[in-house]
C-alpha positions as CSV (number, residue, x, y, z in Angstrom):
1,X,75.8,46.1,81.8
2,X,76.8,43.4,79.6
3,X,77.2,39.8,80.2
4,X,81.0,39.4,80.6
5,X,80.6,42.7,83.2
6,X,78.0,40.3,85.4
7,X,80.5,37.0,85.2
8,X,83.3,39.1,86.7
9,X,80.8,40.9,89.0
10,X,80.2,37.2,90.2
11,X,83.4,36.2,90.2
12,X,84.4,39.2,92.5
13,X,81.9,37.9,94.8
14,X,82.7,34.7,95.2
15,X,86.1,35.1,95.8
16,X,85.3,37.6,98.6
17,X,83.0,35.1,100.5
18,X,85.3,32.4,100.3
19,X,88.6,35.2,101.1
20,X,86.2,36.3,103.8
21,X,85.2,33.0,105.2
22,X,89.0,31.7,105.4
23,X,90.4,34.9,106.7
24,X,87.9,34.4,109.5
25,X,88.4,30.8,110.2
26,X,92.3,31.5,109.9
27,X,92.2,34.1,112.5
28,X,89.8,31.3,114.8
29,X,92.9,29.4,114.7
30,X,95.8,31.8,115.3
31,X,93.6,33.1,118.2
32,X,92.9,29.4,119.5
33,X,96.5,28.2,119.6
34,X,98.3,27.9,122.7
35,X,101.5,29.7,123.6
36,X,103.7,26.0,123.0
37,X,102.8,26.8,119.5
38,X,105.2,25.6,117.0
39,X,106.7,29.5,115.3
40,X,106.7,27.7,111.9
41,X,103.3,26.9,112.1
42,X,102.4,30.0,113.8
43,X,103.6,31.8,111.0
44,X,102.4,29.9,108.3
45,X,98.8,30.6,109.7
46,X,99.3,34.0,110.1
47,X,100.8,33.9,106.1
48,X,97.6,32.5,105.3
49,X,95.7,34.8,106.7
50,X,97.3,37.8,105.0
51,X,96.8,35.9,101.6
52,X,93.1,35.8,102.1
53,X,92.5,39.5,103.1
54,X,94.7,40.5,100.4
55,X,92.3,38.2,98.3
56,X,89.5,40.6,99.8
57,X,90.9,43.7,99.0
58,X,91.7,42.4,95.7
59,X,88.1,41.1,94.7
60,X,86.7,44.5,96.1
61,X,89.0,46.7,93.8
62,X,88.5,44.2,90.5
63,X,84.3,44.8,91.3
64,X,84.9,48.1,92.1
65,X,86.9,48.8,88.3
66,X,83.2,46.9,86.6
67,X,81.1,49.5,87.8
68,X,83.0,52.1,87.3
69,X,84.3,50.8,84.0
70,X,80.6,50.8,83.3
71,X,79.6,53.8,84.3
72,X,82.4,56.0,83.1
73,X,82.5,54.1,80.0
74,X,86.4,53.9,80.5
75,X,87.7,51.0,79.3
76,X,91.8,49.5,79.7
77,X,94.3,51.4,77.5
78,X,91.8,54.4,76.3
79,X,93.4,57.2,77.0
80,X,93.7,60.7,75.3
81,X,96.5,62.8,76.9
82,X,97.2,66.4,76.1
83,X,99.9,68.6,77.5
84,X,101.8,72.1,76.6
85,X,103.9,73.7,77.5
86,X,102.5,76.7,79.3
87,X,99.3,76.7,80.9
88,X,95.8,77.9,79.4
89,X,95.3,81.7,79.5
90,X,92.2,82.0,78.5
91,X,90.4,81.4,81.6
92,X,90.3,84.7,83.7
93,X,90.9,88.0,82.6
94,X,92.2,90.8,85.0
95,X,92.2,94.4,84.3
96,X,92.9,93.5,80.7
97,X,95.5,90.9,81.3
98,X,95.0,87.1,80.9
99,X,95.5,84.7,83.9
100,X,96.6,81.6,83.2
101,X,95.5,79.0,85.7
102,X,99.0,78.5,86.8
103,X,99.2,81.6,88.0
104,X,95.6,81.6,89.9
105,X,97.0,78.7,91.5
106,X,100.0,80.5,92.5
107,X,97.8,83.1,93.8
108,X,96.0,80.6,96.1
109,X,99.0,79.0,97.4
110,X,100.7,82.5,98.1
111,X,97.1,83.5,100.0
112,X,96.8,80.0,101.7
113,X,100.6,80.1,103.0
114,X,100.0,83.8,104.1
115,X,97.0,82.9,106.1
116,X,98.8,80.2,107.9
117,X,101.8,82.4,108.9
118,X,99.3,84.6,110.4
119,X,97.1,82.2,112.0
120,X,100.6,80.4,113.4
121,X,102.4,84.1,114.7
122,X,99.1,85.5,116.4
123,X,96.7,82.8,117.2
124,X,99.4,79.7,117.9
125,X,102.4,81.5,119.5
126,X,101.2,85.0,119.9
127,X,104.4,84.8,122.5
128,X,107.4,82.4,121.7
129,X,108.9,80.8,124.8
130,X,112.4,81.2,125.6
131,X,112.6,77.5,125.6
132,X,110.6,76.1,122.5
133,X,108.3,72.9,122.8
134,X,106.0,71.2,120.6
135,X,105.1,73.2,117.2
136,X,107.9,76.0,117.7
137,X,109.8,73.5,118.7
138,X,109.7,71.9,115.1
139,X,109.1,75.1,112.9
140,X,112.3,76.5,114.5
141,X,114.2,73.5,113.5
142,X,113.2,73.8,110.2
143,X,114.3,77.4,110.2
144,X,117.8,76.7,111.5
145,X,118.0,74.3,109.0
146,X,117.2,75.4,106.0
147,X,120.0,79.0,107.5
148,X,122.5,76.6,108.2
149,X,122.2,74.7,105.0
150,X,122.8,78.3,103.3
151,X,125.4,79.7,105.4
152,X,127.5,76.2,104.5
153,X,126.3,76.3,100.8
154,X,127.5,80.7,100.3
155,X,129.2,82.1,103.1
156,X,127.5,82.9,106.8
157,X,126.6,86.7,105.2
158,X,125.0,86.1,101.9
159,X,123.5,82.5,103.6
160,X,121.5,84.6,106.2
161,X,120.3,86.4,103.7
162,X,119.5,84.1,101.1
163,X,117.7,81.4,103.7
164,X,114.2,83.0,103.8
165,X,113.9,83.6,99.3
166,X,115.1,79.9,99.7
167,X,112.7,78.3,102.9
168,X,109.9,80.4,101.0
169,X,110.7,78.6,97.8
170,X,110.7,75.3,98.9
171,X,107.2,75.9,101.0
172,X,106.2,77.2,97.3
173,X,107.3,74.3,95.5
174,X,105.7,71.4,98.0
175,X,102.3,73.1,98.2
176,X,102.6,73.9,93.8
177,X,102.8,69.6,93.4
178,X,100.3,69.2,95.9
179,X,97.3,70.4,93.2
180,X,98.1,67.3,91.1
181,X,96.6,65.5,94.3
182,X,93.8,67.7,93.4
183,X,93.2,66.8,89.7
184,X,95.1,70.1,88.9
185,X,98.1,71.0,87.1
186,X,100.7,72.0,89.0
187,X,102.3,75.5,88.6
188,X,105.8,74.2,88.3
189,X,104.6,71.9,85.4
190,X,104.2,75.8,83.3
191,X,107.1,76.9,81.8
192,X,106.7,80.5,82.6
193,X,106.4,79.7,86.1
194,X,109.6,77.4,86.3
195,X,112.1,80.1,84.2
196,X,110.5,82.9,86.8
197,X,112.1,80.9,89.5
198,X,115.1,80.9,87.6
199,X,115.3,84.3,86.7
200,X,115.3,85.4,90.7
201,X,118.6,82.9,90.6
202,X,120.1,84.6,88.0
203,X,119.1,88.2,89.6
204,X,120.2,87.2,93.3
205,X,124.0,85.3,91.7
206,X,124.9,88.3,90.1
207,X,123.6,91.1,92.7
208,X,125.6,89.1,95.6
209,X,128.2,88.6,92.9
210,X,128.8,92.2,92.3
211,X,128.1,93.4,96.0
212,X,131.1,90.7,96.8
213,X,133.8,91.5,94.6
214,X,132.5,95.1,93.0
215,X,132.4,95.9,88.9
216,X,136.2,94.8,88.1
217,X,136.7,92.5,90.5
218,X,133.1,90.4,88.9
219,X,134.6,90.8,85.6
220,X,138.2,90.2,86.6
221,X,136.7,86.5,88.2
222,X,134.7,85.7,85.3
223,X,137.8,86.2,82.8
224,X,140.0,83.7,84.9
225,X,144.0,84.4,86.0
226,X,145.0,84.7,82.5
227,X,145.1,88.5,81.4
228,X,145.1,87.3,77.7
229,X,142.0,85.4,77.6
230,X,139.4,87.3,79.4
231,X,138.2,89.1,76.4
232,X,137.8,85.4,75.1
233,X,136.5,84.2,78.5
234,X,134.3,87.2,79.9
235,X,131.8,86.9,76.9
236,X,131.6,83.1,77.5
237,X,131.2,83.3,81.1
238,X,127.8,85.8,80.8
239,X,126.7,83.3,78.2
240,X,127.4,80.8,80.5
241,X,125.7,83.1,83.1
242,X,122.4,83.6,80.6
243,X,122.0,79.6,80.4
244,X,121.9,79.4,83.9
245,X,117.9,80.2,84.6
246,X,117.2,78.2,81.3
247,X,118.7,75.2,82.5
248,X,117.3,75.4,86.5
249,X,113.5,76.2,84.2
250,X,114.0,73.5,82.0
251,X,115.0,71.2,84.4
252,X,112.1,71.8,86.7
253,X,110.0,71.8,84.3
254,X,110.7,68.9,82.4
255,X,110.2,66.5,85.8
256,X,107.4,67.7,87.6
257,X,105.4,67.6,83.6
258,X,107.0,64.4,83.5
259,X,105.6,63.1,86.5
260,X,102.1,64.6,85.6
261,X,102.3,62.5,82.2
262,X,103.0,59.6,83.8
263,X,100.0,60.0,86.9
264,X,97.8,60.6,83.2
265,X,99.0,57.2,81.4
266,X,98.7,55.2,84.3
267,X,95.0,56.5,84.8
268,X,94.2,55.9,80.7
269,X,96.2,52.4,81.0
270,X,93.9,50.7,84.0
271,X,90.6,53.2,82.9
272,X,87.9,52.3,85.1
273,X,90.4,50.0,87.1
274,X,93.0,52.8,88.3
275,X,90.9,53.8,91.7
276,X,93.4,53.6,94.6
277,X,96.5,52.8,92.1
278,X,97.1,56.6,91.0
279,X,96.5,57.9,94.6
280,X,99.3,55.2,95.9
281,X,101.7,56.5,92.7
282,X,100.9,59.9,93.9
283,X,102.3,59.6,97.1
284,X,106.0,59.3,95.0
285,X,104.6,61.8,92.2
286,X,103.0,64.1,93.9
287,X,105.3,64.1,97.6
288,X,108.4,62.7,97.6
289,X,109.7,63.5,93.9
290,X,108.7,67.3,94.6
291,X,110.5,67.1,97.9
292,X,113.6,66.1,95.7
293,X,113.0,68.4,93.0
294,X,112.7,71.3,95.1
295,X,116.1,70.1,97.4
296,X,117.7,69.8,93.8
297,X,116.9,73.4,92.6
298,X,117.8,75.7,96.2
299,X,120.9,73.3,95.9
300,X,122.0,74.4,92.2
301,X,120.6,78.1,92.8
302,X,122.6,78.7,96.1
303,X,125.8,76.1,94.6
304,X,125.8,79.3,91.2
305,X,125.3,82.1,93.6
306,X,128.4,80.9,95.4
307,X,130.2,80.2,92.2
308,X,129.3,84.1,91.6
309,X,130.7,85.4,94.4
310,X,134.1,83.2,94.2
311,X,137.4,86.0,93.3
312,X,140.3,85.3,92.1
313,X,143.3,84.0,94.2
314,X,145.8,86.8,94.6
């Protein structure tokens, strides 16, 4: 450890005694005043006091980024980033076919999700009460709401039908950004994985499209009112149709790697200083921003399907 690493090792320090000290002695004083206390000054005190155990916090994290700095040999703005598009598949081989470690993932989140069902429908509520509380209380809310989204988003027949494929997939989708908590890449940040998911859209829009309206009446929809265009606007409309599950893939795809890359700069931009930043970041990156990602995609898929199963007016 070189010099300039022990003068901000000493800096951190004294700055925490005398936040420490302070924060103490402020807290003395708020407890000592009376309850004819002016609120101004009250306040002021208690604005003080805030300032000095952010101050502690603050001297503990800069300390924190010298030894680890030090140790890891990571210094600010080193940073070597790689990414592809799909994952390795060099890893694990299985009965002569390559695993990528997307797809192990996948695995594990299918197995870990199973286990749960099972351990919630024969351990938790190996009965369901007429009247639900607590637990079943909640998981049949989600249930209801997740059918009810779908019955309003394609129809109360095709919405019942779709609502487990689409509860499943968003289960899928928040436990798949939870590995870049993990250190792992997530499976929806694999190309292969993301246009999979779109593929099953583009399977279930034109299977309840054609159970809807039959052969002729599919085509009939896709070529519009106008007799002398469909031969014009059929082709167009299956184009259309074929873009679909590249666009939902792409799309996926393109923000969940995107918030990966970002999680990876910030790290390489602070180096041995990013400990606790990333992990407050992830909460967006790694939570919420999947949450919206994965409302985003059952929205589209079911808002196509819909489209699919649309006739024309007689």
């Amino acid at each position: 450890m070189g010099t300039a690493d022990l003068i901000k090792i000493g800096i951190s320090i004294v700055v925490f005694v005398i936040c420490l000290v302070l924060n103490i002695h402020f807290k003395g004083i708020i407890k000592n005043l009376g309850d004819d206390v002016d609120k101004k000054t009250l306040k002021k005190k208690k604005r003080l006091k805030k300032l000095c155990f952010t101050g502690i916090i603050i001297s503990i994290w800069f300390a924190l980024g010298v030894f680890i700095t030090w140790f890891s040999g990571k210094h600010l703005g080193t940073m070597h980033i790689e990414f592809s598009m799909f994952s390795d598949r060099s890893t694990v081989e299985l009965l002569g076919f390559k695993l990528g470690e997307t797809t192990i993932y996948t695995m594990i989140i299918v197995l870990i999700v199973t286990i749960l069902c099972l351990l919630f429908r024969f351990l938790v509520f190996p009965k369901f009460k007429e009247k639900p509380e607590g637990f079943q209380n909640v998981m049949e809310l989600c249930v209801e709401t997740v059918e009810s989204f779908c019955v309003d988003a394609t129809g109360k027949k095709a919405g019942k039908s779709l609502a487990p494929y689409m509860f499943a997939l968003a289960i899928y989708l928040i436990f798949s950004a939870s590995f870049e908590l993990f250190g792992l890449r997530a499976p929806t940040s694999d190309l292969v994985v993301t246009f999979s998911m779109g593929l099953i859209t583009f399977v279930l829009l034109n299977y309840f499209g054609f159970k809807k309206l039959g052969i002729g009446g599919r085509f009939k929809a896709m070529g519009g009112p106008m007799v002398a265009m469909r031969p014009i606007m059929i082709p167009m409309k299956i184009v259309s149709d074929i873009a679909i599950p590249i666009s939902l893939a792409c799309r996926l795809f393109g923000n969940m790697l995107g918030g990966m890359i970002v999680m990876e700069l910030l790290k390489g931009a602070l180096g041995g200083y990013a400990s606790g930043i990333p992990g407050i970041a992830g909460l967006y990156f790694n939570l919420f921003h999947p949450l919206i990602q994965a409302y985003i995609f059952i929205t589209l898929s079911l808002t196509f399907i819909d489209e699919a199963m649309e006739g024309l007016e007689e």
